[in-house]
C-alpha positions as CSV (number, residue, x, y, z in Angstrom):
1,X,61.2,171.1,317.6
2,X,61.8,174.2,319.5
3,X,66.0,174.8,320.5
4,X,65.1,177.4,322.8
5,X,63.3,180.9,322.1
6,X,63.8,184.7,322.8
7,X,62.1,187.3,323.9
8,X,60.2,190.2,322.9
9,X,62.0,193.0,323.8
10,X,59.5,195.8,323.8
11,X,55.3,196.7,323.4
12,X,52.3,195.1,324.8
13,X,54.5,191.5,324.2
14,X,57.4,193.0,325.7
15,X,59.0,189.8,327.9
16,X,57.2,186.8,326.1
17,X,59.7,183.9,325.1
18,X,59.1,183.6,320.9
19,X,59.8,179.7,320.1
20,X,62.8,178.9,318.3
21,X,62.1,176.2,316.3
22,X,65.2,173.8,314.9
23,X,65.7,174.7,311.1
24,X,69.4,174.5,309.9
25,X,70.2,178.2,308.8
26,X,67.9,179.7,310.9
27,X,69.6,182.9,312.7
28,X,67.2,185.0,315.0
29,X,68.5,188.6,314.9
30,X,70.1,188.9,318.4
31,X,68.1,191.1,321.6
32,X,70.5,194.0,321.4
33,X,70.5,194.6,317.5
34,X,66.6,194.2,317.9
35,X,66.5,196.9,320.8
36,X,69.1,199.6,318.6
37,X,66.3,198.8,315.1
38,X,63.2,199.6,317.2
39,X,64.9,202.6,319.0
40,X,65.5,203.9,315.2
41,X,61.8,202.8,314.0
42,X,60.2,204.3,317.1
43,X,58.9,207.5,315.2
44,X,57.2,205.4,312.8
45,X,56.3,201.9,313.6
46,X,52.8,203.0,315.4
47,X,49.5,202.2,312.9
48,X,52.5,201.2,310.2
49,X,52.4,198.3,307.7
50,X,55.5,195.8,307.4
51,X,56.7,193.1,305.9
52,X,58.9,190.3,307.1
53,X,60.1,189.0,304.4
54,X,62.6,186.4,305.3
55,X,60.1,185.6,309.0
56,X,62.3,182.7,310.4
57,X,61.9,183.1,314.1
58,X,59.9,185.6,313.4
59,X,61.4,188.1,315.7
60,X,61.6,191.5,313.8
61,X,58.0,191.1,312.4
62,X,56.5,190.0,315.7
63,X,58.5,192.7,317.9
64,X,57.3,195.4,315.3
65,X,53.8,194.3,316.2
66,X,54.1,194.3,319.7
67,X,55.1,198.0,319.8
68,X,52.3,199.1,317.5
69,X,52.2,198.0,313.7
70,X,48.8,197.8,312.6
71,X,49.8,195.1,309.9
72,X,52.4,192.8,309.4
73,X,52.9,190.0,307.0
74,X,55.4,187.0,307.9
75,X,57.0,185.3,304.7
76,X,58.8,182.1,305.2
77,X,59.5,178.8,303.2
78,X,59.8,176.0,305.4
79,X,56.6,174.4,306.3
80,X,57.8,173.4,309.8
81,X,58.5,177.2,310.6
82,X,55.6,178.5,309.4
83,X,53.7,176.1,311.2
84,X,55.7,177.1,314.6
85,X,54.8,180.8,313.6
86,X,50.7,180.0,313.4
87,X,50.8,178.6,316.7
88,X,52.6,181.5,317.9
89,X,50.1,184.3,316.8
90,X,47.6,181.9,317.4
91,X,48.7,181.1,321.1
92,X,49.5,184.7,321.9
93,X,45.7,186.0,320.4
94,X,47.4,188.1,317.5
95,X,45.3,190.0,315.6
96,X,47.1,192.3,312.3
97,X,49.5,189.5,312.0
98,X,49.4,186.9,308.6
99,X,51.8,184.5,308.2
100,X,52.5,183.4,304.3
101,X,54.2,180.2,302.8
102,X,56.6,181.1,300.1
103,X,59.8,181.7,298.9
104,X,60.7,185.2,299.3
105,X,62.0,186.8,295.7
106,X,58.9,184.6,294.6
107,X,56.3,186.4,296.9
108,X,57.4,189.7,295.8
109,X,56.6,188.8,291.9
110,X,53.0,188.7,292.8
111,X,50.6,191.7,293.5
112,X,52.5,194.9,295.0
113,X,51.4,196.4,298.1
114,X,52.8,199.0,299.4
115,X,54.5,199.1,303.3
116,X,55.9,200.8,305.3
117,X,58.6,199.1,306.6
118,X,60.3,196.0,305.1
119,X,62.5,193.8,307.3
120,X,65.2,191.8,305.3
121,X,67.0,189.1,307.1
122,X,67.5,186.6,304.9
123,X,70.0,183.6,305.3
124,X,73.5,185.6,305.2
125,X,75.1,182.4,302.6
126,X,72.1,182.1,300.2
127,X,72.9,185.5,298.1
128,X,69.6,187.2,298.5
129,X,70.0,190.4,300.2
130,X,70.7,192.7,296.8
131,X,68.0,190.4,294.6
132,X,65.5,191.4,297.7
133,X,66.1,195.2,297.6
134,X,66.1,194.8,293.7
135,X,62.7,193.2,293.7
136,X,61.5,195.6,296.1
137,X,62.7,198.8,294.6
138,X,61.1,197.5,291.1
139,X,57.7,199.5,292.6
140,X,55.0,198.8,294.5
141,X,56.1,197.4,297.1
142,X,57.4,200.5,299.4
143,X,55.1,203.3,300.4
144,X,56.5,206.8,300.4
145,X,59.5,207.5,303.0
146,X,59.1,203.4,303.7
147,X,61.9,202.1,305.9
148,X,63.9,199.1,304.7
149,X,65.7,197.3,307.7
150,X,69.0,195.1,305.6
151,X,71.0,192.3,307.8
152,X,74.3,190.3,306.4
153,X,77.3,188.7,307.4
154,X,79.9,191.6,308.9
155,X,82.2,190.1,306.5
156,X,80.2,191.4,303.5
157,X,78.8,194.3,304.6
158,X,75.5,195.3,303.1
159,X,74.7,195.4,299.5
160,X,74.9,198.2,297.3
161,X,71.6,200.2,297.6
162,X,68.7,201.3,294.9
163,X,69.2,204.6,293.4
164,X,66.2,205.7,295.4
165,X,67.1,204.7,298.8
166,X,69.5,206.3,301.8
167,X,71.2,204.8,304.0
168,X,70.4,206.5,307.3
169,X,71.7,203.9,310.3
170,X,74.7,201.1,310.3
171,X,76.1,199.8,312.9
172,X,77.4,196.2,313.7
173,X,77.3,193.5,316.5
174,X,79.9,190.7,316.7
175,X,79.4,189.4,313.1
176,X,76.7,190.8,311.9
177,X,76.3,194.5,309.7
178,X,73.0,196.0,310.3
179,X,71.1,199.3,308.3
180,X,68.3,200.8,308.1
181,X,67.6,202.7,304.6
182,X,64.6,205.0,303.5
183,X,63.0,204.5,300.6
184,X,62.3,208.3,298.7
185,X,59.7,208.4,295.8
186,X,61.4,209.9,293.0
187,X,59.9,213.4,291.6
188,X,56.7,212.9,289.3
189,X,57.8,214.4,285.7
């Protein structure tokens, strides 16, 4: 099942080899574009809450806990990967970590609750980058000043923003555009 693995670039996991299991479509964000995200969440990932929402690998969510999220939640649809992810937080004695079943934009119609930094990977061909940040922006979802990490083809760039979000970071690795965009509450009134 597994094709390999990576590792955990940083934290209390920092060095551990994170299975890879065999899923057509599945695209671990690379080591270096890892190490440049968590150098730009470093002022805010301690005690936070995020959300994986496209797990795969489950690299971003897993690395976000080894350097000091309190909470993070793992979405993913394919049963074999999921399964590959329980064993993992299992294995490794992970506590603050759940791993869900479910199609992303379907997840995010249920019960808001509010994070503090999203992680949105999804599968660069399948069109559901902008849908994601739509879904999320529609409220509940984001905690104030949250943190939205966006991946896509270099080809396509990233997707036009919410109103309420900034852009704050970019930058790009071989063929893949990266950002990281803040979420700001609009005034009350």
């Amino acid at each position: 099942m597994a094709s390999g693995g990576l590792r955990i670039v940083g934290g209390e996991l920092r060095g551990r080899r994170l299975p890879v299991p065999r899923q057509l479509g599945l695209r671990p964000t690379p080591d270096r574009v890892r190490e440049t995200l968590f150098n730009w969440l470093q002022p805010v990932i301690a005690g936070s809450r995020c959300l994986d929402l496209f797990a795969g690998s489950g690299a971003l969510g897993l690395e976000a806990r080894s350097r000091g999220a309190a909470h993070v939640v793992l979405i993913e649809r394919v049963e074999s990967v999921v399964r590959a992810l329980r064993t993992t937080v299992r294995d490794w004695q992970l506590t603050g970590v759940e791993v869900r079943r479910a199609e992303a934009l379907r997840w995010l119609e249920g019960t808001p609750q509010a994070f503090d930094i999203v992680f949105l990977d999804p599968p660069f061909a399948a069109g559901l980058l902008g849908p994601a940040c739509a879904r999320l922006a529609a409220g509940g979802w984001l905690a104030a000043g949250a943190q939205v990490y966006l991946e896509a083809a270099a080809a396509d760039g990233l997707p036009p923003l919410p109103a309420d979000w900034a852009l704050v970071r970019e930058g790009r690795a071989g063929d893949v555009a990266f950002g990281l965009a803040m979420y700001d509450v609009p005034p009350a009134g």
